[in-house]
N, C-alpha and C positions, 0 to 999 in steps of 0.2 A: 311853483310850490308856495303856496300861505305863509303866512307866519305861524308860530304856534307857541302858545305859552306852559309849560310844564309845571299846574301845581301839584305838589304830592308831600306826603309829610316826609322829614327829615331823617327818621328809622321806620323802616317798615322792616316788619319780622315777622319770618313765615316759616311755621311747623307744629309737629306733634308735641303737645306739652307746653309750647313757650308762652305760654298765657305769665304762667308764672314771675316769667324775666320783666313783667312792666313794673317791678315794685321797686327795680333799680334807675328808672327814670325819674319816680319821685325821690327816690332818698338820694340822689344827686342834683335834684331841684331844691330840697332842704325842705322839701314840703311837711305838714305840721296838720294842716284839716283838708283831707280830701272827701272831695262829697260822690259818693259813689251814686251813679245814675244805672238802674236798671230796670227790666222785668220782674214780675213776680215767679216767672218758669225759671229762667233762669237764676235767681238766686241761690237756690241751694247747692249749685254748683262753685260757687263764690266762694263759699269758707274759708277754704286752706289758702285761698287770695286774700281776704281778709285778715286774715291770723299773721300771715305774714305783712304785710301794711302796718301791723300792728307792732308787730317785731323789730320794723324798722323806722319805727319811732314815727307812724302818721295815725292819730285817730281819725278813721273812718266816721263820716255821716253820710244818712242815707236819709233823703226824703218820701215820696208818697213814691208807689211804683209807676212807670208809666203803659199808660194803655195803648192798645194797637194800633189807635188811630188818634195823638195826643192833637188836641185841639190847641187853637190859640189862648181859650181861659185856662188852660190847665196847666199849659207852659209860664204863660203870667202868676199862677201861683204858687209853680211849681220856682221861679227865678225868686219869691219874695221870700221863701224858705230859705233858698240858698244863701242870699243875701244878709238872713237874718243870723244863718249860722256861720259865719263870718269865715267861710273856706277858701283857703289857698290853692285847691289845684280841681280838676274834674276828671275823674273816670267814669267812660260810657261803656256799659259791658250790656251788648242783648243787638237785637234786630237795629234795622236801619231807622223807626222812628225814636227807639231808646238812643240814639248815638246824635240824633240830631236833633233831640232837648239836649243831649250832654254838650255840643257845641253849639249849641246859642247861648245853655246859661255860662258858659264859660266864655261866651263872648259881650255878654251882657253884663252874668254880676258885679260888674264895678263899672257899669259904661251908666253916663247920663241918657244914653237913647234908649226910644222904646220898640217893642219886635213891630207894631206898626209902621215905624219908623226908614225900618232893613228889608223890608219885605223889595226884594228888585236883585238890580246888580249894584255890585261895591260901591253898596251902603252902608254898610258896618264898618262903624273908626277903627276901632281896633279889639285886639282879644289881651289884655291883660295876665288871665289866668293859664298856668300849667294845663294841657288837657293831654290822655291818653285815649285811646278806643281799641276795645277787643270786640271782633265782631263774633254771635253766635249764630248767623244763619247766610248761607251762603248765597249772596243774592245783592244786596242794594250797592255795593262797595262804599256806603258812608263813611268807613273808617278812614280812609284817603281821598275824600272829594272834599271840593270847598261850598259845596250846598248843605243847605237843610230846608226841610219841608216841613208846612205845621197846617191842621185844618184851619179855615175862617169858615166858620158857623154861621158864623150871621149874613159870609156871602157865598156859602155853599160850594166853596171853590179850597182847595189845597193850593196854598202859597208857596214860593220858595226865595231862600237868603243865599245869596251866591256873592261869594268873598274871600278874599286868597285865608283873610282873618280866621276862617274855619279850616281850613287845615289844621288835622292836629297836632303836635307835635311826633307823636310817633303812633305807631298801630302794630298791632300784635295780630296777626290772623292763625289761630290754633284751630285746627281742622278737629280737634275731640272736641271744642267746645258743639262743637253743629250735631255730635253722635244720637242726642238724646231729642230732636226737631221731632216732630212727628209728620207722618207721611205727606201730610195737606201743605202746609205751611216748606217740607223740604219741594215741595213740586211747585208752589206757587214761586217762591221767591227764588230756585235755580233758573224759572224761564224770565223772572225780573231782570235776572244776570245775563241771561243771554240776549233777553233786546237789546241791555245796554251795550252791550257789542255787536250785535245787528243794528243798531241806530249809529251807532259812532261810524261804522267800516261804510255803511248807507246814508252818506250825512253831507251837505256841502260846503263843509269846513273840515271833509275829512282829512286826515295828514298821513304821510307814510309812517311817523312814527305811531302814532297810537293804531294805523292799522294794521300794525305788526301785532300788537295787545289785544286788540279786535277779535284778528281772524283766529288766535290763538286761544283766546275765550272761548270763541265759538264753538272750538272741536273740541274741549275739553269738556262743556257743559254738555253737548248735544251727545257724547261717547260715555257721560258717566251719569244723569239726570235718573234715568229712569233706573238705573240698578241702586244708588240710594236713595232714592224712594222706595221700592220694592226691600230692600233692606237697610238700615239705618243702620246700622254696625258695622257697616260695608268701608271699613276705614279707606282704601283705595280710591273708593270713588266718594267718599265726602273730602280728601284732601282735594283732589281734581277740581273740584264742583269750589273748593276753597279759592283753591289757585283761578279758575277761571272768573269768578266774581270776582277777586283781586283787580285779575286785568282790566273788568268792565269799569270797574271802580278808576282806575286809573285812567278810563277815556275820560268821565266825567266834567272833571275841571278843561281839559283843553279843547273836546271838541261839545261833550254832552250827546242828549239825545235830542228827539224828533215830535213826529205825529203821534207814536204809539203814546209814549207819555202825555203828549199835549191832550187828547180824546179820554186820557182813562183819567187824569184827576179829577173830573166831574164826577166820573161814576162814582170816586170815591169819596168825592167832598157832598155829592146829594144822595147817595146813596150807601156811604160804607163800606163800599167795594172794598175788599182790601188790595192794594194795589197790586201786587205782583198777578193774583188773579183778572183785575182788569186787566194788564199789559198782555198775560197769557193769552185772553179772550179777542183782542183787539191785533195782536201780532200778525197773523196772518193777516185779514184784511187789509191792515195799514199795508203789507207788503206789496202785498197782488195790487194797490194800487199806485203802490211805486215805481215796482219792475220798470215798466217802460221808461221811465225819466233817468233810470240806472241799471239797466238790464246787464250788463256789466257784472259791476258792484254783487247785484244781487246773485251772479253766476257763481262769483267767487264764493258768496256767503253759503251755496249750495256746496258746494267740495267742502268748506269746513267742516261744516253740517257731515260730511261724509258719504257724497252723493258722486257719482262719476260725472264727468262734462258730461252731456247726450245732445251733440248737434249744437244748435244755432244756442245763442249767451241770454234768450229769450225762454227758450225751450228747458235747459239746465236752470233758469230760475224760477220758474214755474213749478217745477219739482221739487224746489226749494220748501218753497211755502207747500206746498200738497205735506212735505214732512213735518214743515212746525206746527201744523193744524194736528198729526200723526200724534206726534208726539205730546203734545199738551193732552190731546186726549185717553193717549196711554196713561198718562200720568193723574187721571182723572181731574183736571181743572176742566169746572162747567167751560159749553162753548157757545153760548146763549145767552144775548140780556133775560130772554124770558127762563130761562133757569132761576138768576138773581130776582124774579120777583121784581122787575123792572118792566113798567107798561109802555108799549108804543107810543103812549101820547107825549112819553118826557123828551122823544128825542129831541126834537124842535131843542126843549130849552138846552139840554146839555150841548148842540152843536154848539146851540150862542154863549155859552161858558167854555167850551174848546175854544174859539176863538181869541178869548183872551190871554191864551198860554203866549202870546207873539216871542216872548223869548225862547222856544221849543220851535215852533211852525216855522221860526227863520231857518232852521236848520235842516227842514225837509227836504230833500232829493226834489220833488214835486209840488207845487204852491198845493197849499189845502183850503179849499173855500167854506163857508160855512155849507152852502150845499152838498160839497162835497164830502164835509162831515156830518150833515145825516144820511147822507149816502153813504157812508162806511157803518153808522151805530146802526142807519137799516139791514144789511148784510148779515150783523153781528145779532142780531133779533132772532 
């Protein structure tokens, strides 16, 4: 059995309504300027959070909103704001790129290093500032991971900061915040959630512990995905879909993910992809070419899935993936580079930008070669 190292924040809190309760972590931090990091969708959901913040003695700043795919310039100017308004704590409320500008600037605003700097592993000194996270979309588990992701533009590639420092201090997962997603956006980022539980439980740093969280993920999002999609008010199954991105969330820090992720930040860093819809598109493939190196592994992920054994642990995972290909399509996520408006000729280069993800490719079940990642982006064409 590995080692394994368990990061997670310090309160995590999970249900209906508790959005509310983060306003008692800053007023027993004595907090005074929190600088509220979010979306623009989500905002008007925020008020009677704000009002109370208010109540409890924290003037609220908010900077510019952040966009779905926040870049490296925008984080850079989005931290000189913060810095400028001289705020004592951070709250991240929205998706997983809203939550990971909210821990960087809260690990930055008062650090002498720069995000060029942290881009790796535990490179970031330290985090000075209070941070909370409510997540609204059930999918990346930012709210309890010690990563964050930001585009480089200039090298076409999505970076990421991995440091115990990003952990936040606590997380609030309110499954009403997710009620108001809309269809696309609920379907792309539940199958985000569920690779990251299919990549953790399929992983060669897997651990018994996080694949207890894994497999538990798994059946939760694969049993509830498609009926909140098809209905969004479907309180039952956007709690599920809550709780099972929780757990994704919480492989993150110990084991992380793989190839799937390794192959879709290019699509997203040259092409926009929004990620969740890469992972969705690339999931099957990356799988069907794992099987063999974990036919096992991948047997299991089929029962979670809600598949019965059928024969040899080869056989049962092969029906695995027949159903996440099922299912992403049910749930309408394109299953085609050439849907996205992405030509044959780019794969070449995005294989040789997969390649560079090496801290993801370590964790593959099966080594991935650069050929063998145009051979997975040809498949997916």
């Amino acid at each position: 059995m590995n080692t394994i190292t368990l990061l997670q924040p310090p309160r995590i809190v999970f249900g209906n309504g508790c959005a509310a309760n983060c306003v008692e972590v800053f007023a027993h931090r004595g907090a005074k300027r929190v600088l509220l990091v979010a979306d623009k969708f989500v905002r008007p959901q925020l008020v009677s959070l704000v009002e109370a913040l208010r109540r409890a003695g924290c003037e609220v700043v908010e900077n510019g909103f952040v966009p779905p795919e926040p870049t490296r310039d925008f984080f850079e100017s989005a931290l000189l704001e913060a810095r400028a308004a001289r705020i004592d704590s951070v709250l991240g409320v929205g998706g997983g790129s809203v939550i990971d500008v909210a821990k960087l600037i809260a690990a930055l605003a008062r650090s002498p290093q720069k995000i060029s700097e942290v881009f790796g592993i535990n490179l970031l000194s330290a985090r000075e500032l209070p941070l909370v996270c409510l997540p609204t979309t059930a999918g990346t588990g930012a709210e309890v991971s010690p990563n964050a992701i930001l585009l480089d533009a200039a090298d076409e590639l999505k970076k990421g900061v991995v440091s115990p420092h990003l952990v936040p201090d606590a997380a609030f997962i309110d499954p009403l915040l997710t009620l108001s997603v809309p269809p696309a956006v609920t379907a792309a980022t539940g199958l985000d959630a569920l690779t990251h539980c299919i990549e953790a439980y399929a992983n060669k740093f897997a651990h018994p512990i996080t694949d207890s969280y894994a497999l538990r993920g798994i059946t939760l999002i694969a049993a509830n995905l498609l009926a909140a999609v098809n209905d969004g008010r479907n309180v039952e199954a956007r709690a599920a879909l809550a709780l099972g991105s929780l757990y994704g969330g919480l492989c993150l820090g110990p084991v992380n993910t793989a190839a799937v992720h390794a192959l879709s930040y290019p699509l997203g860093g040259k092409f926009h992809i929004a990620h969740g819809v890469a992972n969705a598109l690339l999931l099957p493939h990356v799988s069907r070419f794992n099987i063999s190196a974990a036919p096992e592994r991948y047997a299991d992920i089929s029962v979670a899935l809600g598949l019965a054994r059928n024969g040899a642990a080869l056989t049962t995972a092969e029906h695995g993936v027949e159903f996440l290909s099922r299912l992403s399509r049910d749930c309408g996520v394109p299953q085609k580079l050439s849907e996205l408006n992405i030509p044959r000729t780019a794969i070449p280069g995005l294989a040789k930008s997969a390649m560079q993800v090496t801290r993801l490719l370590k964790n593959n079940p099966r080594p991935v070669t650069e050929a063998d990642a145009v051979k997975i982006y040809e498949e997916t064409f």
